[in-house]
N, C-alpha and C positions, 0 to 999 in steps of 0.2 A: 565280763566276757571279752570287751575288746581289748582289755589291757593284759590280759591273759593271751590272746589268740597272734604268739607269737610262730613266726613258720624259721621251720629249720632245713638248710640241705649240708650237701658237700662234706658228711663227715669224712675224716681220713688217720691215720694212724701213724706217728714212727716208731709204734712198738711198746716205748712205755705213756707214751702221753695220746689221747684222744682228741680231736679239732671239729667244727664245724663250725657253720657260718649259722647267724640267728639274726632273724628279722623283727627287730620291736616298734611293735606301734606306740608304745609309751614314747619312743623317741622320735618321732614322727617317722617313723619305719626305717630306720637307722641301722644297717647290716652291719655285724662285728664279728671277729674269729672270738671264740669261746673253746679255751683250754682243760681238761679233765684230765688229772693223775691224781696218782697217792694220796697227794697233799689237799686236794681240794680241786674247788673248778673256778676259773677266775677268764676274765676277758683277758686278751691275748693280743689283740690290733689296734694299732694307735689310736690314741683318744680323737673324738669327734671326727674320723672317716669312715664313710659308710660303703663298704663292699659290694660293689653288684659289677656285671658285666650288660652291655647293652648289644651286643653282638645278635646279629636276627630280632633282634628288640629285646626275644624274652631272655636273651643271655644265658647264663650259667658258666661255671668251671670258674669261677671269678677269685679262685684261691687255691695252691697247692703248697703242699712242702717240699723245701727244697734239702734236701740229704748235703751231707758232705763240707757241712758248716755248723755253725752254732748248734745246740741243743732247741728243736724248736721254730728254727728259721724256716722262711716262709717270701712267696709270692702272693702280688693280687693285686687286683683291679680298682680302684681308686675309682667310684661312682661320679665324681664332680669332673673329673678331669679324660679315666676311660684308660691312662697311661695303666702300667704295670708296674707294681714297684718291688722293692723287694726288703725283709725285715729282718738279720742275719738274728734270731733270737727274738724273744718279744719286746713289743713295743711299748708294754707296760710298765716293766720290769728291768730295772738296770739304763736305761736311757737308750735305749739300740733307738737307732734315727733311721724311716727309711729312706734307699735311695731309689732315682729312677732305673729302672733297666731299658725301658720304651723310651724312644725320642718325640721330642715336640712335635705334634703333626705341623708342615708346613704347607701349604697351597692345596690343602684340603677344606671342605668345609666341615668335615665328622671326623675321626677317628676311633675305633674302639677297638680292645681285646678282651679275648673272653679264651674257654678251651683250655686255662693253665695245666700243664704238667711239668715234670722237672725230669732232666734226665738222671740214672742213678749215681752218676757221681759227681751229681750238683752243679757243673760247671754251664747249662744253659737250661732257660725255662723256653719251653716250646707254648706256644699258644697260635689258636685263630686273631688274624689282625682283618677289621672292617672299616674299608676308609672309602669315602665320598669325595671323590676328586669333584673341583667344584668347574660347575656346567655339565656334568655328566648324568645319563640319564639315570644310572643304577652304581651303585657299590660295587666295590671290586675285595674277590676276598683271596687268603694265602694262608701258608701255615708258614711262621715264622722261629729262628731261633735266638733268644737275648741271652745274653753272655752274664752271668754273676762275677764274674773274672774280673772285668775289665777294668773297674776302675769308673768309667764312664758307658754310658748306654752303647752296643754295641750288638748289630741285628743284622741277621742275613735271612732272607728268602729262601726256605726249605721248597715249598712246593704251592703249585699254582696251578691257574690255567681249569680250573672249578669254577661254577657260580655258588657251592657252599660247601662247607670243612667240619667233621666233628673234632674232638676232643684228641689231639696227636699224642700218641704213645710210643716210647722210645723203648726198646730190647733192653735187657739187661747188660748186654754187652756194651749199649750205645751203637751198636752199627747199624740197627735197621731202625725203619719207622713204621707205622702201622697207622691208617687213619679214615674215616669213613667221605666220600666226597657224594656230591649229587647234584643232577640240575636242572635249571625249568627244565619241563614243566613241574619235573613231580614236587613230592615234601620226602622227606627222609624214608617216612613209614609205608610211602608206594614203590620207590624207587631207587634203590642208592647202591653203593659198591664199596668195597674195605680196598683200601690202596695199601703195597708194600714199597717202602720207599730203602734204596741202601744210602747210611750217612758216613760222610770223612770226614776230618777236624785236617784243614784245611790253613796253610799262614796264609795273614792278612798283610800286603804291605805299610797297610794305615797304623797295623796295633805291632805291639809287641805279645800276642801270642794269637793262635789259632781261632779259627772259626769254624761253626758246624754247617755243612753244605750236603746236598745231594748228590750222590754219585751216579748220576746214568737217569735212564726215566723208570715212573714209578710204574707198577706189576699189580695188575686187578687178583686179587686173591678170593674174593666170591661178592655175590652180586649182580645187580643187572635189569632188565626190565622185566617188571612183576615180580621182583626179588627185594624185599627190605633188612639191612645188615645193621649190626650197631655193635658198640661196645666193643673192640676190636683191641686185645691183653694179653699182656706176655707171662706166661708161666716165669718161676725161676728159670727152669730149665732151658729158657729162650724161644719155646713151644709158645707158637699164635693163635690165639682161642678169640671168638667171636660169635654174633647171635645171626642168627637167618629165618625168615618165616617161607621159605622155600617148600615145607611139607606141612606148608598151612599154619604154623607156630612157630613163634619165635624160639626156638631151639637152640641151646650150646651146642660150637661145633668145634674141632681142632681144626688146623691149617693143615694137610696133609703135604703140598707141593700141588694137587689139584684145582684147578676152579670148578664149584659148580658140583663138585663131588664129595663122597663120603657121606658116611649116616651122621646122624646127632648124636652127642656124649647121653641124650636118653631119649627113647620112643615116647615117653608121656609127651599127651595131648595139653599142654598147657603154654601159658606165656610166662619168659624169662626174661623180658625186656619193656618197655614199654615205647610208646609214640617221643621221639627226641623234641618236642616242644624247647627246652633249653640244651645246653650243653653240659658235656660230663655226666650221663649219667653211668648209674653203678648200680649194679644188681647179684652182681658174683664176686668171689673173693676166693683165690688162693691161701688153704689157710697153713697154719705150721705143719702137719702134715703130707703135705703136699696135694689133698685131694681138696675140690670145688666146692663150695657152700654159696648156694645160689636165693635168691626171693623168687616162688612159684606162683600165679596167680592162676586161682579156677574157680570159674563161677561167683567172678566178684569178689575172693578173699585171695588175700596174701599168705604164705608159708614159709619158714624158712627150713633150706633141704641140704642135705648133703648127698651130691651125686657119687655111686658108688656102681662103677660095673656096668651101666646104661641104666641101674635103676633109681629113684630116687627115694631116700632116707628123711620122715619128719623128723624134723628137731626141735625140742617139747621149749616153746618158748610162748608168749602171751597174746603178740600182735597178729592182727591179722588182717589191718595195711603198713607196708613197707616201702618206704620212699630209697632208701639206698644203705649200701651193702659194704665193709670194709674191712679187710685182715687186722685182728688186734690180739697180738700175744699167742695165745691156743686157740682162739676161737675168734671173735667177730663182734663188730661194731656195728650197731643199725640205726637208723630214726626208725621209730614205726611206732604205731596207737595202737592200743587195746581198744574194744568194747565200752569198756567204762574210763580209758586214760586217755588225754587230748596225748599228740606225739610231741617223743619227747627221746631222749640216745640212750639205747639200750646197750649193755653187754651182754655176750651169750659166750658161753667156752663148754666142754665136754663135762667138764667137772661138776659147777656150780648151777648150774644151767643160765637164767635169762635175772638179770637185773637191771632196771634205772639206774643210770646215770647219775640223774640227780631227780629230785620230782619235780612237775611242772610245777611254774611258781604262780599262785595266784587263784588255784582253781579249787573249789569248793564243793566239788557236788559231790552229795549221798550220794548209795549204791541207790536208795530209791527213788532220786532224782533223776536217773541216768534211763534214758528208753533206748534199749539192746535191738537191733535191727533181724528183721524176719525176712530170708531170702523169699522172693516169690517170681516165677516164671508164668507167661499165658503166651495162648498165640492170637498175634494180633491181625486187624482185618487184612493184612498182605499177608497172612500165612507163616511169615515169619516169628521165630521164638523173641518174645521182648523180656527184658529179666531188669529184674526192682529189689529193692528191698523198704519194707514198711518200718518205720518205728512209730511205735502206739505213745501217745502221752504219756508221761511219769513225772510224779510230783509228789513226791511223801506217800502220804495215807488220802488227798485229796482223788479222787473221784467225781469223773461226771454228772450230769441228770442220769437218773434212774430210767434206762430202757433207751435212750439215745445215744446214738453213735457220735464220736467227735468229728469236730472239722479236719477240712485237710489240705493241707500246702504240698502241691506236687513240684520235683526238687531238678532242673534240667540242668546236668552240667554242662559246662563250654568247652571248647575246641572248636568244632563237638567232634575232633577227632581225642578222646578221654575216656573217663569214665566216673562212677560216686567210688568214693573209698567207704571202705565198712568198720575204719575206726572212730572214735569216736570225735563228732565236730561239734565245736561248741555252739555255733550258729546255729546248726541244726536242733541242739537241746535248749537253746532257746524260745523256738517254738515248742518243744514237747511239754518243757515244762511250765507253757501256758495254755494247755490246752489241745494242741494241734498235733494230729499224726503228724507225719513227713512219708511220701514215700519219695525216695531216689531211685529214677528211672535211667537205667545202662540201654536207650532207645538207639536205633541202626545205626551205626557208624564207632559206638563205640568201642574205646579196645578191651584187653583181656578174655577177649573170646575168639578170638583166632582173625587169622586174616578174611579170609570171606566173611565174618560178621561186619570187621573194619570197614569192609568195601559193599557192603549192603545199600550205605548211604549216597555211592556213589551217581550222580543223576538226581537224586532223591532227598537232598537238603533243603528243608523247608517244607516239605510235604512227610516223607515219612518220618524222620524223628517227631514232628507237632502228633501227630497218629498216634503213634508210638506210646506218645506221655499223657494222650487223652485217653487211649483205650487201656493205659494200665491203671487209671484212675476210675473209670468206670467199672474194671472188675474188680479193684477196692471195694467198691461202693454197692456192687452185685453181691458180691460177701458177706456184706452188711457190717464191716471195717468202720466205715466213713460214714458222713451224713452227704448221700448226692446233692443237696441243695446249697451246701458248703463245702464248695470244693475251690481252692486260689489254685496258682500255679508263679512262678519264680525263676528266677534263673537269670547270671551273670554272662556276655559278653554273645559270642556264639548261644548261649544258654540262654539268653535273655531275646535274642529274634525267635528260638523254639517254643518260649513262652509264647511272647508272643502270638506267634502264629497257631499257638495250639488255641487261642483262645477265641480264633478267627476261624475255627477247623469244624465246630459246629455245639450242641448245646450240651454245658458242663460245671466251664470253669466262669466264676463270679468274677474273678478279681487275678489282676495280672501283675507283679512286683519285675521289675528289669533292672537291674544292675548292669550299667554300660555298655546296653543289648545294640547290638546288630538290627538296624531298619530299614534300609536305604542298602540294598545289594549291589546296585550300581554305582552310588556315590560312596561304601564300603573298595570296592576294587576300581577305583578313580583316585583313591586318597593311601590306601592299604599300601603298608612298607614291604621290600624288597622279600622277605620271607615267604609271605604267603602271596604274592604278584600272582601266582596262575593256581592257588589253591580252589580256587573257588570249581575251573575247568572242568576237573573230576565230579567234583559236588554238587554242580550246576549242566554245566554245557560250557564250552570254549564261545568269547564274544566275538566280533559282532551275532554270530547265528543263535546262540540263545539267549538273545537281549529280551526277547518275551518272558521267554522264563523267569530271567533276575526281578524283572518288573512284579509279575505273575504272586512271588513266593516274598516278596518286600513287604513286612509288617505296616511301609508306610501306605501301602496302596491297598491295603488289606482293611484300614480302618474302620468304614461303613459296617464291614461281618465281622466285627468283633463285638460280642454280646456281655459286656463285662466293663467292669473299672479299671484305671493302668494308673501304676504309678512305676515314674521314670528315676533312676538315680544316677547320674552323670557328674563326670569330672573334667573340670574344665583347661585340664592339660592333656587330654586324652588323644594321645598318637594313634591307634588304633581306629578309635570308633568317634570323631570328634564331636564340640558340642551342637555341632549344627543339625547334625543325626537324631537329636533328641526334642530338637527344638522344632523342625519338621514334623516327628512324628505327634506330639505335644498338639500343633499346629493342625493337624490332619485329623487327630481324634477329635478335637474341640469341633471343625468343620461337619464332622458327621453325626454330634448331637452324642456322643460317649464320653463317660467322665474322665480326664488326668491331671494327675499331678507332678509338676516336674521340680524338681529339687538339685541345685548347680553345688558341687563342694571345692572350693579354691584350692589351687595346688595340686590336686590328683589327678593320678593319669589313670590308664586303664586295669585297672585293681586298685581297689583302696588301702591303705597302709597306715592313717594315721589312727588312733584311737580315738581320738573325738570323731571322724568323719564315720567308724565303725557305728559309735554309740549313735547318732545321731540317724544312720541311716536304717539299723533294728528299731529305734523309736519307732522312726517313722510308719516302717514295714506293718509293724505291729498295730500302728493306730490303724493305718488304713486295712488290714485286715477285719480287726473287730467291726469299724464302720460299715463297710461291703458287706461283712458276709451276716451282718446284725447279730454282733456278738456282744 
């Protein structure tokens, strides 16, 4: 399972060949482009560098192609170093050497880029640059352009004067730009704006040819307070298309020349977008006919649509979660999982309908192995709708005790601005196929269900999500789903304080699994990188004035009412949530006469990536489940 449980983003297209970036924990989670045409599908990026972008921490966009050169040529993000480089062709194949396009940071102590795009006729990659000027209290960010031309690295300062930048996209013409900006307090998905920028190609007297520069200042195109934008794309036709959750859902809209105005490309009540946690993402595609093929989420599943007239079109394809979305030939390039297939790059055109790429490598499981997930909604003690989905055990022809219900691990994901995906995860069928439901709880705050569900949690982190993933497990359990007397709960990072504290919230859950959970809300936004600096404000209360609160809803002060066993998984590079977080709470359970266990993995930071630290941490999960819940 862990050598299997490779993650994919960033697919993209120039027509005839397919790209994406793939993360393997066989190689100690070593990022690579991976190539798909006619011929086969073969790695693409220079041997031994691993792709990521550290930009916001979670990065993204950490690779684009660059048109107007080589067959195949390409930018990206060099994870050791954080520069940009560039690969006119692959780096596999024929010897292409890359070069720098980003200069050495100097009298900084950080540097990074992330956000790559290319303009269409190749001559500058656009990207977000994040540097740490040293003695400075925060990062400073911009959207810059590096020149493929030059010869030598070669950079000018597009646009600035933000505290953060998505993913810049250039018009087909090259003269305009298009980019989403935002700043404390909010995160993207509370508050942001699509910026119009016009660009000139500009002489330089240092070089021998032009540069890309801004002409005049940039034009809010929609956006604003209590307004979240994103994904902001140019038609061929030079038409600016973007997402708004201004009528409650992240809707497609065209740029008409208005701010603020015109209806949505469709009235459906659904999300086209999700929460910008990294950069780049993609969920629409312009395809050869020039109409929109979009990923639609409702009620927890994914679709893929073609907008047609304001209505939208299903398109009979297999997935039903979709990570990202890309023009390829007639039809379209996706990651996305089925039911019973871990994700993995699909194609979908008119003709043939949906096929793999290629199949995931490594994965094994029968169709009667695989536990298919059962949407379920209740309303919980705040009257609000909570929405789950359960998967019952499966294991061949194996069966329960006669007349007992199974155990159950309730499943909290992190952000916990997010949500559970409903394809198929193999952690997840790892407990099924020993025995254990799973239910994944979509408790207040998460997304895919419009923005007022998003903002449910606002005030109410720590108290309503713990609520939320107790009372979905007790009307499990009311059902006669589950065995009430064996009931765990879990959950990584933001997911792993919900645990937590669900297990302090009153009497249920036996046993508590954390994955580089959130304990310490205070020493959390004491230590917490520039990104989320005032996330918490919404979620919480703004400090000094609700320092009771962060106290209040702290896993670590919770310890005494916590009626259950804990076991801690922590990694001892962890920027986020560091190990002293764990070692505290460890420390606080033991004082109050409650069992844990803390387990340190070398080298990991906040998500695990290697295969052995995978294998080692399921072991664990697993022992300490059957012991707790006396299985």
């Amino acid at each position: 399972m862990a050598r299997a449980k490779v993650s994919l983003s960033e697919v993209c297209s120039d027509g005839s060949a397919v790209y994406w970036l793939e993360s393997r924990p066989a190689e100690a989670g070593r990022t690579v482009v991976v190539r798909a045409d006619a011929g086969g599908v073969i790695d693409h990026s220079p041997e031994g560098v691993s792709i990521r972008s550290r930009v916001d921490e979670y990065g993204g966009g950490a690779l684009c192609l660059v048109p107007g050169h080589s067959t195949g040529a390409f930018a990206y993000v060099d994870h050791a170093d954080q520069r940009v480089w560039f690969c006119d062709g692959s780096a596999t194949a024929g010897g292409v050497v890359p070069v720098p396009l980003s200069t050495e940071p100097a009298g900084v102590d950080v540097a990074a880029h992330g956000g790559l795009s290319a303009t269409a006729d190749g001559d500058w990659v656009l990207c977000v640059r994040e540097i740490h000027p040293e003695g400075a209290a925060r990062p400073v960010r911009c959207v810059v352009a590096l020149s493929t031309r030059a010869g030598s690295p070669c950079e000018t300062v597009v646009l600035g004067g933000h505290d953060f930048f998505g993913t810049p996209r250039s018009s087909p013409s090259g003269d305009r730009l298009a980019v989403v900006a935002w700043d404390h307090p909010d995160m993207p998905w509370d508050a942001s704006t699509v910026l119009l920028v016009l660009l000139g190609r500009v002489g330089c007297p240092e070089h021998d040819h032009d540069v890309l520069q801004a002409l005049g200042v940039e034009q809010v195109v929609a956006g604003g307070a209590g307004e979240s934008v994103g994904q902001p794309d140019w038609g061929r036709d030079g038409t600016l298309r973007f997402v708004s959750d201004r009528r409650g859902w992240w809707q497609p809209y065209l740029h008409d020349g208005r701010v603020g105005e015109g209806p949505p490309l469709t009235d459906v009540e659904a999300e086209f977008h999700g929460p910008d946690w990294v950069l780049g993402q993609r969920t629409m595609a312009e395809v050869a006919d020039g109409t929109l093929v979009a990923r639609m989420t409702t009620s927890g599943r994914d679709a893929l649509v073609r907008l047609e007239g304001g209505s939208v079109v299903p398109l009979a394809q297999p997935c039903v979660s979709i990570a990202a979305v890309c023009a390829h030939g007639d039809g379209v390039a996706l990651i996305g999982s089925t039911p019973d297939r871990p994700s993995t790059v699909w194609l979908w055109d008119p003709d043939g309908g949906a096929r793999p790429l290629r199949p995931h490598a490594g994965v094994t499981l029968d169709a009667a192995d695989v536990a298919v997930g059962e949407p379920f909604t209740l309303i919980g003690r705040t009257g609000r709708p909570v929405h789950g989905t359960l998967f019952r055990p499966a294991a061949g022809d194996t069966r329960g005790p006669e007349g007992g219900a199974p155990p159950l691990v309730t499943w909290c994901h992190g952000g916990p601005t997010s949500s559970c995906q409903a394809g198929l995860d193999l952690t997840l069928q790892f407990f099924t196929t020993r025995g254990f439901a799973v239910a994944c709880v979509d408790y207040a705050g998460s997304s895919g269900y419009g923005r007022a569900y998003r903002c449910s949690l606002w005030g109410q982190w720590g108290v309503a999500d713990a609520a939320d993933c107790l009372d979905a497990a007790r009307y499990l359990a009311q059902r006669g789903d589950i065995d009430p007397d064996r009931m765990a709960i879990r959950g990584g990072s933001a997911g792993g304080m919900t645990a937590l504290n669900a297990l302090a919230a009153g009497e249920g859950f036996a046993a508590c699994a954390s994955w580089y959970g959130v304990t310490d809300l205070l020493g959390l936004v004491a230590t917490t990188h520039d990104f989320e600096a005032h996330y918490t404000d919404r979620l919480i209360g703004p400090l000094p004035e609700a320092r009771h609160l962060y106290e209040e809803r702290s896993p670590l002060h919770r310890a005494g009412a916590m009626q259950g066993s804990v076991l801690l998984l922590q990694g001892t590079e962890d920027p986020v949530v560091p190990p002293s977080q764990a070692e505290s709470m460890r420390d606080a359970l033991e004082a109050a006469g409650n069992p844990c266990d803390l387990l340190f993995f070398e080298g990991e930071g906040h998500g695990f990536r290697r295969a052995d630290t995978l294998t080692a941490c399921l072991e664990a999960e697993l022992a300490f489940y059957l012991r707790q819940l006396r299985l």
